[in-house]
C-alpha positions as CSV (number, residue, x, y, z in Angstrom):
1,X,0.0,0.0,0.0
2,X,1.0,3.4,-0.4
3,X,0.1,6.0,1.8
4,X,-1.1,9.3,0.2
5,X,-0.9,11.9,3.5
6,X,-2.2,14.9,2.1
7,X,-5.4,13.2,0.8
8,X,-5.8,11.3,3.8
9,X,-6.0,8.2,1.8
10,X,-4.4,5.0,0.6
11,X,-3.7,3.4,-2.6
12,X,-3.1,-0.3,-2.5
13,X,-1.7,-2.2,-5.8
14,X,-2.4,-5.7,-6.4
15,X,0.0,-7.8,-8.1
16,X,0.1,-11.9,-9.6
17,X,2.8,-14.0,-9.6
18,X,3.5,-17.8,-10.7
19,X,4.3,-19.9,-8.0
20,X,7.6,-21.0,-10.4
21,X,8.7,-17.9,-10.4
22,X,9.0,-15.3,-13.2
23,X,7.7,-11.6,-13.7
24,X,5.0,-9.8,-11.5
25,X,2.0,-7.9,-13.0
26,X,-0.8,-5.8,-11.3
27,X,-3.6,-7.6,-10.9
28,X,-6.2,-5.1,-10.3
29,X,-6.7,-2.0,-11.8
30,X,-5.4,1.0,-9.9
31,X,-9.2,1.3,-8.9
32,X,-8.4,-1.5,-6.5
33,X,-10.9,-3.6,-4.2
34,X,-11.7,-5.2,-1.4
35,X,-13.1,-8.0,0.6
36,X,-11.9,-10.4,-2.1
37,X,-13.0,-13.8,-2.6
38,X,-12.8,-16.9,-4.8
39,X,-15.5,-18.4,-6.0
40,X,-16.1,-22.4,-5.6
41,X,-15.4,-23.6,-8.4
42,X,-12.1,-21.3,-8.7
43,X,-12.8,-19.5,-12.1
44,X,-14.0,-16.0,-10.3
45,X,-12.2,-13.7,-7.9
46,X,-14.7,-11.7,-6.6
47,X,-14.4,-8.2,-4.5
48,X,-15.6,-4.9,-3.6
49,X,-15.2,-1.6,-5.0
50,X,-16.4,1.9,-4.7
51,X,-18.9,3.3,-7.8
52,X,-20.1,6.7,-7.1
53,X,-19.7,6.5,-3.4
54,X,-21.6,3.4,-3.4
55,X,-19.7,0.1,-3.0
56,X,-20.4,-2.5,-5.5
57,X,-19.2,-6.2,-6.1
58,X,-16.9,-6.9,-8.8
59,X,-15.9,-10.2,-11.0
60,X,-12.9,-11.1,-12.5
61,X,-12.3,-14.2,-14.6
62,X,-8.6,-15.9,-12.9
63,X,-7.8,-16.6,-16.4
64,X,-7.5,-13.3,-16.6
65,X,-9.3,-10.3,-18.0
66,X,-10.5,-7.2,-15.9
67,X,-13.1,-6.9,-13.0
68,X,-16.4,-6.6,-14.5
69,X,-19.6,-4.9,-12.4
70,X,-22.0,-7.8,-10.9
71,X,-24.0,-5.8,-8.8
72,X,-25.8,-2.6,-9.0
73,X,-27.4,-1.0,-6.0
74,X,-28.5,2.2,-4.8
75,X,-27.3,1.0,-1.4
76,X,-23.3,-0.3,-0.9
77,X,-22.8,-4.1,-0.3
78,X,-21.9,-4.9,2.9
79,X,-21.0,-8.8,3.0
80,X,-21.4,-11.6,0.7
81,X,-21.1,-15.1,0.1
82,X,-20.7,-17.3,-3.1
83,X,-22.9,-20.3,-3.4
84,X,-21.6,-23.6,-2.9
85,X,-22.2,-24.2,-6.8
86,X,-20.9,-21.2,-7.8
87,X,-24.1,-20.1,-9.6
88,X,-25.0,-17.1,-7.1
89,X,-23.6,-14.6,-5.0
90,X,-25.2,-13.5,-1.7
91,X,-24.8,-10.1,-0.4
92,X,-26.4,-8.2,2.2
């Protein structure tokens, strides 16, 4: 994380890495996240993220690929769950 004094605020970078070894990339967009999570069947890493003030959840294929917007609420997400298929999320 980086700390950003003046703003009051802090960026955090997220980076990927083969377990063999080799060359880092950023992960997720400089827009960043939270509260991540994998879903069941391991083909979604799911998280949260701030739209218009308003936090949101977000999916991103682990193949690879950007976070895409799942949900869209007036009200922010608080917690959430995957199903135990993978077909659904559950959020509060």
């Amino acid at each position: 994380s980086e700390l950003d004094w003046k703003k009051n605020k802090r960026k955090t970078k997220y980076y990927k890495i083969s377990a063999q070894g080799g060359e880092d990339f950023q992960f997720i967009s400089e827009a960043g996240g939270s509260s991540f999570q994998f879903s069941h069947d391991g083909k979604f890493l799911s998280f949260k993220r701030t739209v218009e003030k308003v936090s949101q959840i977000f999916l991103m294929p682990t193949s690879g690929g950007e976070g895409v917007q799942y949900s869209k609420h007036k009200n922010s997400v608080g917690s959430y769950k995957w199903s135990p298929d993978s077909k659904k999320i559950f959020f509060t």
